[in-house]
N, C-alpha and C positions, 0 to 999 in steps of 0.2 A: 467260221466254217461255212462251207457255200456248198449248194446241190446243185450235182448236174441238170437238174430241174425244177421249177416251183412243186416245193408239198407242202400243202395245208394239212392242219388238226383242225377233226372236229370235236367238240364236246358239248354233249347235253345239260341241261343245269335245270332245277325246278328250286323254286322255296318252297315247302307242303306249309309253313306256316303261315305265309301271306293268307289273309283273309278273304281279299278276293279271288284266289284260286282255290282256296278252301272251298268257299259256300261253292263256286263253278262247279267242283268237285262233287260236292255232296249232294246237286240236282240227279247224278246219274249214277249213283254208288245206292249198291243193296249193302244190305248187311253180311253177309255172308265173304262178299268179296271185301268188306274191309278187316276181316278180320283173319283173312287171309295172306302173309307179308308177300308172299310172290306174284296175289295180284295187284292188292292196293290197300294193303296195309299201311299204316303212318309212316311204318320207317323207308317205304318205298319213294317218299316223296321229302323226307326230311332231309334237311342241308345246316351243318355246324360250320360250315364256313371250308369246305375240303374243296370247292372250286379256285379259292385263291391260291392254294399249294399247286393243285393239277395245272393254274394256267402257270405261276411261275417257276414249277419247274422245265416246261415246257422250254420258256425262255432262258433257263438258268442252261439249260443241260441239251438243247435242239435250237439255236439259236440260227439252225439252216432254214427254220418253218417261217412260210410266207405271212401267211395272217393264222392266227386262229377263230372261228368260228365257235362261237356259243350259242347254242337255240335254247331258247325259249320261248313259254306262253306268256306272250306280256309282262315279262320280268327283266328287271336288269340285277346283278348283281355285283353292281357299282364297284369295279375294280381302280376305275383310273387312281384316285389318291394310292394305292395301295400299289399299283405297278411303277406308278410317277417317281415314289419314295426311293424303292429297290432297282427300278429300272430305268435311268431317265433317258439313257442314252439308245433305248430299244426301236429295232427296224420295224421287227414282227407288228402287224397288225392286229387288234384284240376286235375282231368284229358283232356284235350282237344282232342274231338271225331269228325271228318271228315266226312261231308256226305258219300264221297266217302267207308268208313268204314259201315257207317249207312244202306245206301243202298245196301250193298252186296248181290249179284241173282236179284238187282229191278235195276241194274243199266240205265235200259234204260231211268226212270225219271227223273236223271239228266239232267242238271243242274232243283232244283226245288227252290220255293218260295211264297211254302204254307206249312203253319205249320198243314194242318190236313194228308198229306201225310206222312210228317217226324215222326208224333207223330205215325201214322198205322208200320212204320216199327223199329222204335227206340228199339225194344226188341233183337234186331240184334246184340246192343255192345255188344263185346266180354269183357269177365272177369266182368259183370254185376250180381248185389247180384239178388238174388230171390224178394225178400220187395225194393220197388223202390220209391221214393217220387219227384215227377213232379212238378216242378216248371216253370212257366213263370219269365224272366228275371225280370219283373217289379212286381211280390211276394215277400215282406219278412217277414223273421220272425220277432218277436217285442218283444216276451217276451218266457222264457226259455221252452221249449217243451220235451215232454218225447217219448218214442218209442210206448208207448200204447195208446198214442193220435192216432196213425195213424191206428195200428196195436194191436189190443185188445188183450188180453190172451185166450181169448178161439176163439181166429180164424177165429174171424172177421175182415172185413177191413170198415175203418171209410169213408165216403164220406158226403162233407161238400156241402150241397145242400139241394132239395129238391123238391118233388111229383108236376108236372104241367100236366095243363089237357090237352091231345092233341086236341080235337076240339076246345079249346080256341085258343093255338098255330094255328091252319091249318086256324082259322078265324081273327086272327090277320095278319097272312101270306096275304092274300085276301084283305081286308079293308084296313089295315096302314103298306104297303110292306117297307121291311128294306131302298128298293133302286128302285129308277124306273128302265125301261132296261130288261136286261135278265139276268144282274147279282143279282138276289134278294135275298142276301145273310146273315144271321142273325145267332147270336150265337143258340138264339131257335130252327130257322130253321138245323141247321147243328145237333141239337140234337134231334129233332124229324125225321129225315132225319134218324139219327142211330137207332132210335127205328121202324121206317118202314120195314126197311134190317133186323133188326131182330126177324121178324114176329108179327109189330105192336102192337097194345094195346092200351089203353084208357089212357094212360099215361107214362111220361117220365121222367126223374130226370133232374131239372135243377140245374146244376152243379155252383156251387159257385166260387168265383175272389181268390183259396186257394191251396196250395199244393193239391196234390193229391194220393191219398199211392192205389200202381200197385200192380200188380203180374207177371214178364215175364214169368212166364210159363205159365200162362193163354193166355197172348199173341202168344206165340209160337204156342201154341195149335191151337187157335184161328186162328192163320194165314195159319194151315193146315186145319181145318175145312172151314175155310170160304177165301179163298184167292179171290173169287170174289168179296170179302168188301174190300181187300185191293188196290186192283187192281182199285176197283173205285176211291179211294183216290187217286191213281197215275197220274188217268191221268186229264191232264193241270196241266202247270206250276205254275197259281197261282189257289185260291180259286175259285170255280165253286157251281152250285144250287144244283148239285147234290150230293156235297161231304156229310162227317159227320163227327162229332165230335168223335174220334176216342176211345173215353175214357169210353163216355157213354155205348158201349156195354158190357165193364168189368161189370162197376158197376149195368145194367140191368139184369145182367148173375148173380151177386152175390144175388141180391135182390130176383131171384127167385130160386135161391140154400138157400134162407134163412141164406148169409153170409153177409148182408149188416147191417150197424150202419149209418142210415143217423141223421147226424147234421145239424141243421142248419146253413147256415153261416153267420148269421148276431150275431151270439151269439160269434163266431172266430173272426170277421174281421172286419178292418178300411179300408174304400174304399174311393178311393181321384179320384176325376175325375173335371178336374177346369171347375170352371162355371162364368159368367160373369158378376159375382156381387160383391162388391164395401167389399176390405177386405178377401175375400174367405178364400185364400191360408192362413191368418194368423189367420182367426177363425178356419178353420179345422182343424190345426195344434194342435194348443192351442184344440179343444176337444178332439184329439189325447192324447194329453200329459195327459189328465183326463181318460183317458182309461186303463186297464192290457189286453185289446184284444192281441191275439199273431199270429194274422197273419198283412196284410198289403198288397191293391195295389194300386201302384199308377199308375192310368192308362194314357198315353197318355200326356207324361210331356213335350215333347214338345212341345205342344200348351200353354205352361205357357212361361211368361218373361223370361228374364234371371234372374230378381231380384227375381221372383218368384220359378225358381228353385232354385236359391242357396240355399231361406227358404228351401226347401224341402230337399237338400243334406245335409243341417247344421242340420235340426231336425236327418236324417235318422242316422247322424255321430254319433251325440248326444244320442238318441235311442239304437244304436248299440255300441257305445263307441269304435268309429275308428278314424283315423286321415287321 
């Protein structure tokens, strides 16, 4: 399968266990923020290995994407043996991109360890295609995808979400706060937070657990237009109340250029988040396996067993047909 265009995937990756981004970490970590999971809690930085599924499904199931793009802070997470095995014969690029690269002109943010700063500057890789498909490590594909799933023919870009009312959002905010404290931080809040900065409104897109298909020129523009959004995103090292969801002003910008394809995304995707009831992991699984949805997250698998990740890495093998 081939694109009328080059599009790259990006995806972020961190180990939280490596020890020298641990101790980096812990020069600029209070206590309060770690004990917070949405700003920089452990599990916000932990990695069971769900980057090797996110990148081969990628190739398994989008084998139209140019290279993929992995940032990180001085990490690799040594995929060659593991693609070499399952993929010998693959075009796709697996490139590894360095904050330090990431952040060129912003370098004062470093060292950072929030992903809403990285995501405001990420249009910065060099040799990056125009058509960009954003993935979270813990995204994958499930079933074979085409380039106008993301990317329509007449020049639209598809966003997998959907219309929330901001006084609902601002009175949620108030009543059932994500987090006591000062850090009261929420995927909503960071996406109404983006629709404020960008001259408000009666409503926001709430953005779905799914790839996400960019535009770096939009960004680049964007970041000459508006550098005082970026700039907010930079500062603190980790998540803050005042950041935003860096994505959501694309896709507000498109909707009202009348370039937006909102989908929903419960009609794309199989979302796993374990819960603490008797069997979960092995009923979810098994409704998975009854599904042709073609995305997938699995959010937060760390807080599963070990017995219960393995199910999860043996379905995603299975699924994806890797070894």
């Amino acid at each position: 399968m081939t694109a009328p265009f080059p599009i790259d995937a990006l995806v972020p990756w961190v180990d939280g266990d490596d020890p020298v981004l641990r101790a980096k970490r812990q020069r600029f970590l209070d206590p309060s923020a770690a004990r917070n999971d949405d700003v920089a809690g452990a599990t916000r930085f932990k990695s069971i290995g769900e980057i090797r599924y996110c990148v081969a499904s990628i190739l398994r199931f989008a084998p139209f994407i140019r290279k993929i793009f992995i940032m990180t802070d001085g990490q690799d997470p040594c995929l060659d043996e593991f693609l070499d095995r399952n993929f010998p014969d693959r075009t796709t690029q697996v490139v590894i991109v360095d904050h330090t690269v990431i952040f060129k002109g912003y370098e004062e943010a470093l060292p950072v360890f929030n992903s809403n700063a990285i995501e405001a500057v990420m249009w910065n890789i060099p040799d990056m295609a125009e058509h960009i498909l954003y993935f979270n490590d813990d995204f994958m594909l499930t079933a074979p995808v085409r380039p106008e799933d993301f990317f329509p023919e007449d020049g639209r870009v598809v966003c997998f979400g959907s219309w929330f009312w901001a006084p609902f959002a601002r009175l949620l905010r108030k009543v059932k706060p994500k987090h006591d404290g000062h850090r009261t931080i929420g995927f909503k809040d960071l996406m109404l937070n983006a629709m404020d900065y960008m001259g408000g409104g009666s409503r926001f897109i709430n953005l779905g657990h799914t790839p996400r298909p960019l535009l770096k020129s939009w960004f680049e523009q964007w970041a000459v237009r508006r550098p005082d959004m970026v700039r907010t995103n930079l500062q603190g090292r980790f998540r803050e109340p005042f950041h935003f969801q860096a994505q959501e002003p694309f896709y507000l910008d498109m909707a009202r250029q009348g370039r937006l394809l909102l989908v929903p995304e419960e009609s794309k995707t199989l979302y796993f988040k374990r819960r603490d009831k008797k069997d979960y992991v092995a009923l979810k699984l098994a409704s998975f396996d009854r599904s042709d949805k073609c995305f997938a997250c699995f959010n937060s698998l760390d807080y599963c067993t070990p017995e219960e990740q393995q199910q999860v890495l043996s379905w995603l093998q299975k699924r994806i047909g890797v070894r």
